[in-house]
N, C-alpha and C positions, 0 to 999 in steps of 0.2 A: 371535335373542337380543337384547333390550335391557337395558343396564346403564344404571344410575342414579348420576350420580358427583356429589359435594360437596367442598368445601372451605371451609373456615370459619378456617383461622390466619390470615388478613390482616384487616385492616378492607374489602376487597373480596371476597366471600364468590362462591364460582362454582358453577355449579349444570350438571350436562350428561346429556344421553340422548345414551347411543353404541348403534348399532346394528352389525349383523354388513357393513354395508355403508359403517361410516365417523361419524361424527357426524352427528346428528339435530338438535341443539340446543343451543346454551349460550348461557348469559347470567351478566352481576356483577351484583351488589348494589351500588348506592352505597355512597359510603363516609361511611356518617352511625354515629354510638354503636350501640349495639344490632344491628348490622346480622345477625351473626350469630343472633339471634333471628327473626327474618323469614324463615326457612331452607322452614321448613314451606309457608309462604305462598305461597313463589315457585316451590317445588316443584310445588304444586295446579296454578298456572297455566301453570307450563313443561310441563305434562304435557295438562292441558287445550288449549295451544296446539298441540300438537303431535297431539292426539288417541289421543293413552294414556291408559290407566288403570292405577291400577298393581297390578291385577293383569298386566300383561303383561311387568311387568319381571323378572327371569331373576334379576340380582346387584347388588350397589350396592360403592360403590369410595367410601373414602372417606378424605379426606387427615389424616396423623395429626401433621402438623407438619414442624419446628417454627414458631410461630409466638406467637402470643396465646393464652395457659393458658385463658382460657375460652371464648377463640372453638373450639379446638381441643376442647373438652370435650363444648362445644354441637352440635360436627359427629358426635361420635363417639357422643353417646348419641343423638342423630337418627337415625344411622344404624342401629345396632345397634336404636333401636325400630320402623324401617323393618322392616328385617330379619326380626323376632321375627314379627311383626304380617304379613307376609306369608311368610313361612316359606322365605326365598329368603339367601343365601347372603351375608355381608358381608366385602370385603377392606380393607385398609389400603395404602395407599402414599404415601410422603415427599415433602409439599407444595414441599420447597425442590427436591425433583428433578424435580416435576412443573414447577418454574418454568424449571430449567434448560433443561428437555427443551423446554417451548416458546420457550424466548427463544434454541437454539440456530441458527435461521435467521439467526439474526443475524451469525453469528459469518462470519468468513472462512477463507481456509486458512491454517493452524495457529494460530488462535485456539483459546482458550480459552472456554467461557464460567462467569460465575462470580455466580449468585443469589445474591442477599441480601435477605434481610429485618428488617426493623427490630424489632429486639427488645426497646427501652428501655433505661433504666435505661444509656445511651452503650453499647450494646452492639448488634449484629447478628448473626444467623444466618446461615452464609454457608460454601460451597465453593468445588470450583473443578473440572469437567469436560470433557475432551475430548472432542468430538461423533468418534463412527463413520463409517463408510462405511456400516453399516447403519441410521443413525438412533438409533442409541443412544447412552451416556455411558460415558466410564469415570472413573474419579474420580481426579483428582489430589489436591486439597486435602480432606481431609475434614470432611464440618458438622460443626460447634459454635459454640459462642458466643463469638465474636472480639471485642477491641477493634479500631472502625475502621482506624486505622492499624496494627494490628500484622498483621491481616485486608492490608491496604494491601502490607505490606512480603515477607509471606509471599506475596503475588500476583504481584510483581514479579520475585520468585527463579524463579516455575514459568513463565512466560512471556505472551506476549501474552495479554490479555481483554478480555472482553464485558463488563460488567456490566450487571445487570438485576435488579428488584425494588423496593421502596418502602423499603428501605433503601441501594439503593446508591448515594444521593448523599451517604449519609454517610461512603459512604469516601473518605478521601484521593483524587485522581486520580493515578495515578503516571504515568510516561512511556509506560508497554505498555499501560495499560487503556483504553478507553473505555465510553461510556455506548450501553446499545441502543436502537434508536430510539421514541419512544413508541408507547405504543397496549397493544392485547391481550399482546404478549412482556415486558409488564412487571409482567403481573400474573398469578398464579399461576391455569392452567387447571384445571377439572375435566377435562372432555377428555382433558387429559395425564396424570391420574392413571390413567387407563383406560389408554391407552399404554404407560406405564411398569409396571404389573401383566402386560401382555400381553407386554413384555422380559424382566423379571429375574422375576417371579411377584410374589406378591402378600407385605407385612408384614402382622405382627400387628396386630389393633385396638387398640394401645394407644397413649395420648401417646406422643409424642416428644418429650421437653420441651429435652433438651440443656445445661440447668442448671437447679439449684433453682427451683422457683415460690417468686414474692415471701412468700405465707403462712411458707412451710417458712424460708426463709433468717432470716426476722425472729422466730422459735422458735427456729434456733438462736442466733440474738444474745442475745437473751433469755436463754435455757439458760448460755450461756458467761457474760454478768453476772451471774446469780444465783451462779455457782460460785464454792465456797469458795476464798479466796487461796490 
């Protein structure tokens, strides 16, 4: 069985064929505008290089966030017309645990480790998880959408951390946390979204957005000045 996995919430967009025997293949996208548009493109050749077609692919995995409301969108209607168009099977699983999952090599014993990703608007995406003895997480802190420091201060009560992700230099550094070391565990794997389906099973295909998209927020601003005193 070959699965097909994506993620598209970051400005680094990751692309992977997992086979019944381990990973096959992955690769990011630079991190230029648009990147998550280029999804399709990189897919032909990640497939081409590896010598699939896809007809041979079984399932696709694909990350539903949180991260960037259109990168996320981009990945999900991809997927789902992957899906259609080969008549094979589409799962969902949470980009910020797939970050977790891979940046937990990092971590030491009784570390923490705790993804973040930059959400805008002075905000981040961000938990906080205990790696297993079997390779798994369990969740201390739960994602949503933190301010840095209050993200910061709520880290510091649950104990020592990792941080990892392209928002986590915008947290505070407290005295228990540190940063993980660069490279591939700081940016969110396809790979591991396959992983983390294969632990807990697989979410639904829909966003994960974790708070209002900028559209909907500035409708209700709208809504609430129009209303009568």
């Amino acid at each position: 069985m070959i699965t097909f996995a994506l993620d598209t919430a970051t400005p680094t967009p990751s692309l992977a064929l997992v086979g019944d025997d381990g990973v096959i293949a992955e690769l990011w996208l630079g991190r230029v505008p648009g990147g998550g548009r280029r999804v399709l493109e990189a897919a032909h050749h990640l497939l081409g290089a590896c010598g699939v077609v896809p007809g041979d692919l079984s399932q696709i995995v694909v990350g539903v966030g949180p991260g960037g409301f259109t990168g996320i969108r981009i990945g999900i209607a991809t997927a789902l017309g992957l899906g259609q168009a080969l008549g094979i099977p589409v799962h969902g699983a949470s980009s910020l645990e797939a970050l977790a999952l891979g940046a937990s090599v990092a971590c030491r014993e009784g570390e923490l480790i705790a993804p973040v990703i930059d959400a805008r608007r002075r905000e981040v995406f961000a938990g906080a998880y205990a790696p297993d003895a079997e390779g798994g997480l369990r969740q201390v802190i739960a994602p949503a959408a933190w301010d840095p420091a209050a993200f910061s201060l709520a880290l510091g009560k649950a104990g020592p951390a990792v941080l990892a992700g392209d928002g986590a230099l915008l947290v505070p550094a407290g005295l228990a946390a540190r940063m993980a070391p660069d490279g591939t565990v700081q940016r969110v794997s396809a790979a591991q979204l396959v992983a983390r389906v294969a632990q807990v099973g697989p979410l639904p295909v829909l966003p994960s957005y974790l708070r209002l998209p900028d559209a909907e927020e500035k409708r209700l601003e709208r809504l609430a000045a129009e209303a009568p005193a």
